[in-house]
C-alpha positions as CSV (number, residue, x, y, z in Angstrom):
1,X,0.0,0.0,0.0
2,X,1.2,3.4,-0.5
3,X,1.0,5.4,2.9
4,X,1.3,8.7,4.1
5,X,2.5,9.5,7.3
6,X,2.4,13.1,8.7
7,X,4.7,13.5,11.7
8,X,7.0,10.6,10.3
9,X,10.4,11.7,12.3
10,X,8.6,12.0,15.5
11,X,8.0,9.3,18.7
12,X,5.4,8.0,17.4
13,X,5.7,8.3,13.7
14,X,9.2,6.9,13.2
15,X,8.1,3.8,15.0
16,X,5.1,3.8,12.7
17,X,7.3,4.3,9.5
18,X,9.4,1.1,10.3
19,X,7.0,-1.1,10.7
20,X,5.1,-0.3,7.6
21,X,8.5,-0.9,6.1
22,X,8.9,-4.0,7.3
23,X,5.7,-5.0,6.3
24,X,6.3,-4.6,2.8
25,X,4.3,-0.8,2.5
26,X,5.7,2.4,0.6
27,X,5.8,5.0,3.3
28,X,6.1,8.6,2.4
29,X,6.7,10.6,5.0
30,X,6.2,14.2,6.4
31,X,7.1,16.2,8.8
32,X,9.2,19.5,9.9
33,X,12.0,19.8,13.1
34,X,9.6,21.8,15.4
35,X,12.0,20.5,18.3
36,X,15.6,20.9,16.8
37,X,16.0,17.0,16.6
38,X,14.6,13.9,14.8
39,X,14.6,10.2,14.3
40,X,16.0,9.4,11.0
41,X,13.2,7.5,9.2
42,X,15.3,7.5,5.8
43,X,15.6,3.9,6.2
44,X,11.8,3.7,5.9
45,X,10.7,6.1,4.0
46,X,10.6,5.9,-0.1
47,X,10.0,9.6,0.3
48,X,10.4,12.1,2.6
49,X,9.6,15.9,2.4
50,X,9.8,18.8,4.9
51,X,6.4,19.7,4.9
52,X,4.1,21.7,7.6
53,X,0.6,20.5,7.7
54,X,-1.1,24.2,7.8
55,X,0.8,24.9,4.5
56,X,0.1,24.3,0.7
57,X,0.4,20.6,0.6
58,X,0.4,19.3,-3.2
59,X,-2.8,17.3,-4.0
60,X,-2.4,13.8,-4.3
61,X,-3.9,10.4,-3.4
62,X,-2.9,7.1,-1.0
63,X,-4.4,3.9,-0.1
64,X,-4.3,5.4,3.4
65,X,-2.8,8.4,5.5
66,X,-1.5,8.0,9.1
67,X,-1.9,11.9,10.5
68,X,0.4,11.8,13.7
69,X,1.7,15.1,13.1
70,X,1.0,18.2,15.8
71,X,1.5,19.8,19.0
72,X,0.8,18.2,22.0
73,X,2.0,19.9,25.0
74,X,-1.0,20.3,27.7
75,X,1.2,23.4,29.4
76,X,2.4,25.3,26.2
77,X,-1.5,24.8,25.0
78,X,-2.6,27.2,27.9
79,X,-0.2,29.7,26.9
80,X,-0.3,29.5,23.2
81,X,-4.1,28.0,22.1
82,X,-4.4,30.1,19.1
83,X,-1.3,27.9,17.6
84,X,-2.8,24.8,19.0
85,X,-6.0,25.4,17.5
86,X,-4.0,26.1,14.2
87,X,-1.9,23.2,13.9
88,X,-4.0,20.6,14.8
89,X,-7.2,21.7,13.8
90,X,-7.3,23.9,11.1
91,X,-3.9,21.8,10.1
92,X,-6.0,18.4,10.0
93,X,-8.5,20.2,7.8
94,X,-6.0,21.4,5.2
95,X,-4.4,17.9,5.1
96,X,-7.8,16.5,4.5
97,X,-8.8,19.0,1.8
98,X,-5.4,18.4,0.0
99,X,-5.1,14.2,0.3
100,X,-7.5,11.9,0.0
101,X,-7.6,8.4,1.1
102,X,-10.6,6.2,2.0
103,X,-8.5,5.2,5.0
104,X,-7.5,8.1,7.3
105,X,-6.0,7.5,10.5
106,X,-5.8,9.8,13.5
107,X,-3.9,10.6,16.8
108,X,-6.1,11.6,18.8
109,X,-5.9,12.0,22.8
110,X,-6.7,10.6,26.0
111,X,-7.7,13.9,27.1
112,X,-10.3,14.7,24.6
113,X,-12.6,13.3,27.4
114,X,-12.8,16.2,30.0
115,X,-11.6,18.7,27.3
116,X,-9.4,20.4,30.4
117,X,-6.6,22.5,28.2
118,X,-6.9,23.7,24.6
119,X,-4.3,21.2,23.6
120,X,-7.8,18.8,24.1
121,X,-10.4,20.9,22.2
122,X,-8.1,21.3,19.6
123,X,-7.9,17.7,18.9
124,X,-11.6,17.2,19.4
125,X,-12.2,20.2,16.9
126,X,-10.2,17.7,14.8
127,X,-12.2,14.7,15.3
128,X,-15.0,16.8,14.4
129,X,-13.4,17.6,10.6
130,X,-12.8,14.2,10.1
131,X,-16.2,12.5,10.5
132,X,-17.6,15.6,8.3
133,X,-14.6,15.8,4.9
134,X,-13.1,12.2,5.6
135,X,-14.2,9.0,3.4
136,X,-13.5,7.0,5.7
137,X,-11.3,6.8,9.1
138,X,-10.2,5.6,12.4
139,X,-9.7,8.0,15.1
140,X,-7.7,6.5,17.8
141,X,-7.8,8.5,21.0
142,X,-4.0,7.8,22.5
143,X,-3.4,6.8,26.3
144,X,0.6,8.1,27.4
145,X,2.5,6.5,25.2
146,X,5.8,5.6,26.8
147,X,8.7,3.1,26.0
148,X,10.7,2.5,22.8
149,X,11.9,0.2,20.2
150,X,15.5,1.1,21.8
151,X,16.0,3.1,18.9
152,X,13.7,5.8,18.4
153,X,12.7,8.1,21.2
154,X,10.6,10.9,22.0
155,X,11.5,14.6,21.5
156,X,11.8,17.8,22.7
157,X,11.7,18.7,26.7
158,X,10.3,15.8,28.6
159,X,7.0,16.4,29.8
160,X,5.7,12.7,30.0
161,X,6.3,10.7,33.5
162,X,8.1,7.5,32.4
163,X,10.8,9.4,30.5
164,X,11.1,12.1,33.5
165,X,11.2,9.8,36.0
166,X,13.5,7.3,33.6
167,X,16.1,10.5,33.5
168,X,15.9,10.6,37.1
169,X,16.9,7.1,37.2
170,X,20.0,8.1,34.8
171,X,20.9,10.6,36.4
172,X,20.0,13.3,33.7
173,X,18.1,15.1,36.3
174,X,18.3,15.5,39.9
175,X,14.8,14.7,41.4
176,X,11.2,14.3,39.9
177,X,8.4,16.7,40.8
178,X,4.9,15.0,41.3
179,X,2.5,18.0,40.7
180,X,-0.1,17.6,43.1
181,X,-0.5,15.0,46.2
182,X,-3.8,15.8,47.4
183,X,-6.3,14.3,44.3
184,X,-8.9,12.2,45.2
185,X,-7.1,8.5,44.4
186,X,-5.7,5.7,46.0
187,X,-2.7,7.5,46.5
188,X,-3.7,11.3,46.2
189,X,-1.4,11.4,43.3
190,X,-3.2,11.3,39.4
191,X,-4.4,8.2,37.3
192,X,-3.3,7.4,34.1
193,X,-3.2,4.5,31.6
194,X,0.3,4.0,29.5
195,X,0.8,2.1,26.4
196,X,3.8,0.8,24.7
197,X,4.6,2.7,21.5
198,X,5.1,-0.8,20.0
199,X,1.5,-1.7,20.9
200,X,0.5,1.0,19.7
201,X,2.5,1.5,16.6
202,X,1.2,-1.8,15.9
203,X,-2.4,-1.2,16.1
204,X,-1.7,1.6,14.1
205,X,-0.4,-0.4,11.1
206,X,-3.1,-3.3,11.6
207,X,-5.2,-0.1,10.5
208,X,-3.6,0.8,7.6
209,X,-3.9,-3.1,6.8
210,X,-7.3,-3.8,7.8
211,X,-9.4,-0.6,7.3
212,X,-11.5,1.9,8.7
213,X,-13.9,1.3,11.5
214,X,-15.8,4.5,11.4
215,X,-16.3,4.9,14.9
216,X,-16.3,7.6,17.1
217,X,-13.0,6.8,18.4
218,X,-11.2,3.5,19.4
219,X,-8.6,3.4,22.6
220,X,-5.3,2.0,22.7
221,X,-3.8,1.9,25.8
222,X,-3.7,-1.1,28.2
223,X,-6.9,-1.0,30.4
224,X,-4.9,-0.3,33.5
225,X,-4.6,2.7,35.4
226,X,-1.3,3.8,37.5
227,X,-0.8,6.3,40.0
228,X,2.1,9.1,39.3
229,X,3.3,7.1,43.0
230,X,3.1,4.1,41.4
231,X,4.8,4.8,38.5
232,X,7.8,6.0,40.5
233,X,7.8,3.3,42.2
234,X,7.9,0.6,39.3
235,X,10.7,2.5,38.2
236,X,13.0,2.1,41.2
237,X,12.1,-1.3,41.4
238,X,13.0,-2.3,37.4
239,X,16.2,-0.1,37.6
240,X,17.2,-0.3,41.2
241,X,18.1,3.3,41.2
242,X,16.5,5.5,44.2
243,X,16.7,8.6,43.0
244,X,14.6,12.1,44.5
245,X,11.5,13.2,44.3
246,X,9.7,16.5,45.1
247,X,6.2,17.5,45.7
248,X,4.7,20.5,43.7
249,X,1.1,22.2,43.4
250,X,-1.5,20.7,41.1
251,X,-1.0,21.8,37.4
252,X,-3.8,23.4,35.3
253,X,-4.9,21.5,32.4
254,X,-4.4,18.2,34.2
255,X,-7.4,15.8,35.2
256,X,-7.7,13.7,38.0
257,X,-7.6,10.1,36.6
258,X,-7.5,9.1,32.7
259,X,-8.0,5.3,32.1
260,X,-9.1,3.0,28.9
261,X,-13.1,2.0,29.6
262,X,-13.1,0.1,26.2
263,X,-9.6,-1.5,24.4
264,X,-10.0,-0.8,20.4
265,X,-10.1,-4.7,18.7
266,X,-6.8,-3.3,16.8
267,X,-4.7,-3.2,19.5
268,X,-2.9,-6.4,21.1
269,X,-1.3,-6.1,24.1
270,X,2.1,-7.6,24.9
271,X,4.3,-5.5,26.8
272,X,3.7,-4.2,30.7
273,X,4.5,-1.0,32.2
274,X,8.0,-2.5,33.6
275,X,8.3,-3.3,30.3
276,X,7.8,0.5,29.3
277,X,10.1,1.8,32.2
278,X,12.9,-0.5,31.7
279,X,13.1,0.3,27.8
280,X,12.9,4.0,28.5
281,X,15.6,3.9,31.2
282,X,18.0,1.5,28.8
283,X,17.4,4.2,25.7
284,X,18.3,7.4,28.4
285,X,21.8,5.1,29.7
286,X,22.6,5.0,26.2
287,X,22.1,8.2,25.0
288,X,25.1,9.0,27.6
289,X,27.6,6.6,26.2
């Protein structure tokens, strides 16, 4: 199949690209260097160009499109909605006036549920321009995505908890601040569910295989739900590093627990969250060598 893949160079999207490679797919990719790095995705892609998604894309067609690309920081969103409502709204609308595919596939969010920051609405807005201009789709509403292939990581400042508190364990940084201890929760710290980007990456490509469901979203994540205490503590255990951590104030934007109600029937799951600390702390030791 030939496949599109907005957002190719990032987390998400270079673990995307390689598979579809290895499963026999042309991938051509997209993307620009919003954080002043990349993974190289050469090796997957037949084509790549630099390309923003709210500029003139050239028209053309593919047997499906995998739109990963955006901005997806809950704090900058506060700051800066205009640009979040610019990229990945109005920037999913220009993509979908400009390609066409009867297959287009989404990263959507978690958060799209309380709608707490305009990082959220932005991506609902999305959602919304889909199921009007799109032939036919799969919107997947993303849990945190942690872990790695060992290869490709995330980019940019870390702002999820497994690679902050997988840094601490390296010693990148000297303690880990849990923003607010008093939620209501088992442990008065927040809930959230974590997938492994290989999970998810593969779900993702059993997508572009299989076709779209036409839903009003599907979930991929693991069912699970883990306090930030919890997490902290998993990753201690899998490392054996104590390292600090600080207590903070509650951020704005952030909702008190976020877990899967319903798995998508795309998604298999196969690795655990040890599985997702240990690969994140393995990628951050080796990025010091």
């Amino acid at each position: 199949m030939k496949v599109i893949v907005t957002g190719a160079t990032g987390y998400i999207g270079s673990h995307v690209c390689k598979l579809l490679a290895e499963h026999g797919h042309t991938v051509h990719g997209f993307d620009i260097n919003l954080h002043g790095e990349y993974n190289d995705v050469s090796a997957y892609c037949d084509t790549f160009t630099i390309q923003d998604i709210t500029d003139k894309f050239i028209h053309g067609h593919a047997d499906a499109i995998v739109h990963l690309a955006g901005r997806s920081v809950v704090p900058q969103s506060l700051k800066e909605p205009s640009e979040y409502y610019r990229v990945n709204t109005m920037g999913t609308r220009n993509l979908l006036q400009r390609m066409t595919s009867d297959n287009f596939i989404f990263a959507g969010t978690s958060s799209s549920w309380e709608m707490a920051s305009p990082y959220a609405r932005s991506k609902v807005g999305a959602e919304d321009i889909i199921k009007e201009k799109a032939n036919g789709y799969t919107i997947f509403r993303f849990f945190n995505v942690s872990g790695t292939d060992g290869i490709h990581r995330q980019l940019g400042p870390a702002s999820h908890l497994i690679r902050v508190a997988a840094m601490a364990a390296a010693k990148k940084i000297k303690a880990l601040t849990i923003y607010g201890t008093d939620y209501d929760t088992r442990d008065g710290t927040c809930i959230r569910d974590y997938v492994h980007v290989l999970d998810l990456a593969n779900a993702i490509v059993k997508a572009v295989e299989t076709g779209p469901m036409n839903t009003p979203y599907e979930c991929l994540g693991s069912k699970q739900g883990w306090t930030v205490r919890e997490v902290i503590k998993t990753m201690k255990e899998v490392t054996g590093v104590n390292f600090d951590v600080l207590e903070g104030e509650r951020r704005l934007g952030d909702s008190v627990a976020n877990t899967v109600d319903t798995l998508s029937d795309y998604i298999t799951l196969t690795k655990t969250i040890e599985d997702m600390c240990i690969d994140q702390y393995k990628l951050e030791i080796s990025r010091n060598s």
